[in-house]
C-alpha positions in Angstrom: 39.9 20.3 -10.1 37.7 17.8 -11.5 34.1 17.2 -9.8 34.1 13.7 -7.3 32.5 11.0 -9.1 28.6 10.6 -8.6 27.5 7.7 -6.2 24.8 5.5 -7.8 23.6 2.5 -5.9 21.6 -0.3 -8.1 19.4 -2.8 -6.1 18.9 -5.9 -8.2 19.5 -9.6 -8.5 20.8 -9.6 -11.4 24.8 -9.9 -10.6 25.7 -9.6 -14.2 23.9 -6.7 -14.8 25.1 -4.9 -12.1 28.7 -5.4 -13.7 27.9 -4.3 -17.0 26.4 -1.0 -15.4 28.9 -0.7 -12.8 31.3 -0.9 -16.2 29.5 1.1 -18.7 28.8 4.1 -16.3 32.7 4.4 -15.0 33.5 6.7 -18.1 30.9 8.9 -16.9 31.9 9.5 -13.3 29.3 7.5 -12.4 30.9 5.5 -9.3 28.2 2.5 -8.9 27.4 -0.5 -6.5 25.4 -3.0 -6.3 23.3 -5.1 -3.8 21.6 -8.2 -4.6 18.6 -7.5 -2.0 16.5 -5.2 -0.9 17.3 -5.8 2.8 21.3 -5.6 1.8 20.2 -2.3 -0.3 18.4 -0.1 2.9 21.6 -1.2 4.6 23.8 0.5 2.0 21.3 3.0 1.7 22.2 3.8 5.7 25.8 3.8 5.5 26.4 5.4 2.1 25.8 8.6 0.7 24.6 7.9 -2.6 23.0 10.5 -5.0 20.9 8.3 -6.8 19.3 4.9 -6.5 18.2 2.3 -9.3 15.8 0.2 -8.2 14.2 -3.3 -9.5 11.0 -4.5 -9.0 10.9 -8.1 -9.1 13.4 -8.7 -6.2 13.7 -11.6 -4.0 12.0 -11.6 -0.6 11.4 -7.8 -0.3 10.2 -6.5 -3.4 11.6 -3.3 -5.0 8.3 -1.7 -4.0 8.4 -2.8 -0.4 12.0 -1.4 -0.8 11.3 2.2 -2.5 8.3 2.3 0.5 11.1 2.8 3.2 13.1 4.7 1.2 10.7 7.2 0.9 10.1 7.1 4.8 13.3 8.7 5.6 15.2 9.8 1.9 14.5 12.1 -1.2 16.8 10.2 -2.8 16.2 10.2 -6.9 15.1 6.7 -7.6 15.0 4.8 -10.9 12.8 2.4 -11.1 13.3 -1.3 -13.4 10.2 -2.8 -14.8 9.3 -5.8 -16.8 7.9 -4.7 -20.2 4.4 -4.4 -20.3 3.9 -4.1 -16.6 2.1 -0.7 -16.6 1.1 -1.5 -13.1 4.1 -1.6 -11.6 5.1 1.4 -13.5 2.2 3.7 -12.1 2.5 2.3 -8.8 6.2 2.9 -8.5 6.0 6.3 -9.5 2.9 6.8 -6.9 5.0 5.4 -4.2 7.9 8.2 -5.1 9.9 6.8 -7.9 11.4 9.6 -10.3 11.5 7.8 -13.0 11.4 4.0 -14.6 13.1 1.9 -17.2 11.5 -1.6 -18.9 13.7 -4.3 -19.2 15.4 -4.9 -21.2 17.2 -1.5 -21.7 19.8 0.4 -23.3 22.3 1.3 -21.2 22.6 4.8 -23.6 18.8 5.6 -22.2 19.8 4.5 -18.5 22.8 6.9 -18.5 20.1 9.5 -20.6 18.3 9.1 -17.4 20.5 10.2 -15.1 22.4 12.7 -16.3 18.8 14.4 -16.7 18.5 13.7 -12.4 21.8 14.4 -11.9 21.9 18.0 -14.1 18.2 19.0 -12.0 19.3 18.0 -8.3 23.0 19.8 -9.0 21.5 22.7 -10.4 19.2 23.3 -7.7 21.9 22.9 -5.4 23.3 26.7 -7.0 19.8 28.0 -7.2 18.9 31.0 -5.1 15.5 32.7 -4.2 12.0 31.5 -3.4 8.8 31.6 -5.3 5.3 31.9 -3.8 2.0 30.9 -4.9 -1.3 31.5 -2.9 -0.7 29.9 0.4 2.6 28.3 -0.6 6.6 29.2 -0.3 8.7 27.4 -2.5 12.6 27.1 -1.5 14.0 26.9 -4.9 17.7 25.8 -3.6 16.8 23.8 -0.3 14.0 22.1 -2.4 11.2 23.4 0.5 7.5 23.7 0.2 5.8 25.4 3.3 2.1 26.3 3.6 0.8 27.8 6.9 4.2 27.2 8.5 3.8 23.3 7.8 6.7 22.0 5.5 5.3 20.0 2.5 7.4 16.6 1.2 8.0 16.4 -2.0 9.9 13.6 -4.3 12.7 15.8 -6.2 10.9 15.2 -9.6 7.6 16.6 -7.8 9.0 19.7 -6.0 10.3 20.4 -10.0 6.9 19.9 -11.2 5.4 21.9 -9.0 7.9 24.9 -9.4 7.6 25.0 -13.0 4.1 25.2 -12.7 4.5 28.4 -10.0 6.5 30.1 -12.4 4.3 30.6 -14.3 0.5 30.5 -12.5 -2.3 30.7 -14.3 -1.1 29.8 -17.6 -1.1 26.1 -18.8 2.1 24.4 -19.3 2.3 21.9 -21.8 2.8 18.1 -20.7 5.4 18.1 -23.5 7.4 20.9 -22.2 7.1 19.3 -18.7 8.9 16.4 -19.9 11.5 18.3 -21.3 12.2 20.3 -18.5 11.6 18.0 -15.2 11.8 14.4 -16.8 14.9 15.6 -19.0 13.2 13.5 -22.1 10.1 14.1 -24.7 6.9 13.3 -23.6 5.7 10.0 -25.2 1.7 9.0 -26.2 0.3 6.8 -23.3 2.9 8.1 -21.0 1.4 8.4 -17.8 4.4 9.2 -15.4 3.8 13.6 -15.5 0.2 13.0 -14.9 1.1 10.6 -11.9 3.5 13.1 -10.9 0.6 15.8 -10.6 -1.0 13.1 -9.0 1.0 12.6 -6.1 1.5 16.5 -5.7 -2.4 17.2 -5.6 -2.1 14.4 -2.9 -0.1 15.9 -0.8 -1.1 19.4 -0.8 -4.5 18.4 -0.3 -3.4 16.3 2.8 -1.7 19.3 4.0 -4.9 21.6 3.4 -3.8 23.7 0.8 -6.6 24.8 -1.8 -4.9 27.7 -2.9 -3.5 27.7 -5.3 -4.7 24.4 -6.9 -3.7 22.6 -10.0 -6.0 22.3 -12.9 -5.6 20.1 -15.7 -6.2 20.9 -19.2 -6.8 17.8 -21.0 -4.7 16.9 -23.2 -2.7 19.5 -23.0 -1.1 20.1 -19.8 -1.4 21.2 -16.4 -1.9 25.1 -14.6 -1.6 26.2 -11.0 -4.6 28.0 -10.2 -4.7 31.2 -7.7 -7.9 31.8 -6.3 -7.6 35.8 -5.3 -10.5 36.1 -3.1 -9.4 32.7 -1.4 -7.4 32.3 2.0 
């Protein structure tokens, strides 16, 4: 029996483009709709379940920023992000507001459907993971995606919880930025690419706001990144 199509939602004004993807994708199981709006696209967001959301920036009236903001209140859906070219900006700032990943316009569809395949492979095979890994003060659900410290859960984007397991599999030892890319990002790690560093970024963030400083995560510069056990710590 053959696997239910994937649910992809794609929030963007561009009508046209929406139908090419909605077209190129079908082959793939890849089931996709599309809302014009951001305001239309929360409101599918509600009533839907979709596995994965592409997202454009430049949106009228609520901006796809504005947009991935209240996602992120309430869903840990993966989210694709669409840039313009050259707008490092709203590249960082997408991925620090919980974007998994970002395309610039224009695109190849090929790298789009590259994309999320490489989502769609991590958040399924999670799904059949078992087991737990701790770290210091953490717990790390491998299959319900849960990070606890001192009994207070932790939220993490999808593409964060992976970055922070692969680097508790293996603490104390630096893994490489490259192989990072390769195994949470599903791509090669590209000079000037900033989006594992803002990754980390967010992570440190939020285990900081939670009060964890043990274990910690250490960068090695240009190299990678290590999580950091302090043994004599709490």
């Amino acid at each position: 029996m053959n696997a239910p199509n994937a649910k992809i939602l794609i929030i963007d004004d561009d009508r046209e483009l929406g139908e090419m993807l909605a077209e190129f994708l079908a082959p793939d199981h890849l089931d996709v709709s599309a809302c014009l709006s951001g305001e239309d696209g929360l409101q599918a967001l509600r009533d839907g379940s979709y596995e994965l959301l592409i997202l454009d920036i430049m949106l009228p009236g609520m901006n796809g920023l504005d947009v991935l903001k209240e996602v992120r209140k309430g869903s840990d859906i993966p989210v694709i992000m669409l840039t313009a070219r050259g707008e490092d900006v709203d590249r960082i700032l997408g991925l620090e507001f919980g974007a998994d990943d970002y395309l610039a316009k224009p695109f190849n569809p090929r790298e789009l459907l590259a994309r999320i395949k490489a989502i769609m492979r991590r958040t399924r095979s999670n799904e059949r993971r078992e087991g737990s890994v701790s770290v210091g003060t953490l717990e790390i659900d491998v299959r319900s995606r849960r990070v606890v410290a001192g009994g207070q859960s932790i939220r993490l984007t999808g593409t964060e919880f992976e970055l922070l397991r692969c680097l508790a599999e293996s603490p104390g030892e630096i893994v490489s930025k490259e192989q990072l890319a390769r195994d949470v990002l599903g791509r090669r790690h590209m000079p000037y690419d900033r989006s594992i560093d803002t990754h980390i970024s967010n992570v440190r963030r939020k285990l900081s706001d939670a009060g964890v400083d043990n274990p910690s995560i250490r960068s090695q510069r240009g190299v990678g990144y290590l999580l950091l056990v302090d043994e004599h710590g709490s």
